[in-house]
Steps between C-alpha positions, in 0.01 A plus 500: 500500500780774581650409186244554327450830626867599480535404140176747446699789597624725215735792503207725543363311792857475648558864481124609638590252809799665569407872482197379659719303778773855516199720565405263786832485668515893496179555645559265783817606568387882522239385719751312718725788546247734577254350762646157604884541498659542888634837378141669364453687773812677445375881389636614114380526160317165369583517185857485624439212701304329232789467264883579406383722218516802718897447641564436106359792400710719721849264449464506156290739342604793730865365531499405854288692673341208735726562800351870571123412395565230767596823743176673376292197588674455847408947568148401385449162632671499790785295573462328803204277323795358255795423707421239785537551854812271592641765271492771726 
């Protein structure tokens, strides 16, 4: 029976199943990092701590910036919230 249904699947099929199956891991994993992760209680933009996309942008579209928008975030967030408290 599975080989039956394996040897159905065309290029087409194969490709719909993995965008479809790409799609699926993104979403998840956005929803993991923002409500069910350990750390998403931790205050800062979400979109930052949805994805990489944002640290790339400033490394390598704005030639290294990341370091002070990481100072930025720490003046608006706070930075108590993202260092832990054996730290101190």
């Amino acid at each position: 029976m599975a080989v039956i249904w394996f040897e159905s699947i065309n290029l087409s099929n194969g490709a719909l199943i993995f965008v479809l199956g790409s799609v699926a891991y993104t979403v998840y994993g956005a929803i993991w990092r923002l409500f069910m992760s350990p750390v998403a209680h931790i205050p800062g933009p979400r979109f930052a701590a949805m994805t990489f996309w944002n640290e790339l942008y400033y490394d390598v579209f704005l030639g290294g910036r990341y370091t002070w928008k990481l100072l930025e975030y720490h003046e608006r967030y706070g930075m108590k919230d993202t260092i832990p408290d054996y730290v101190y």
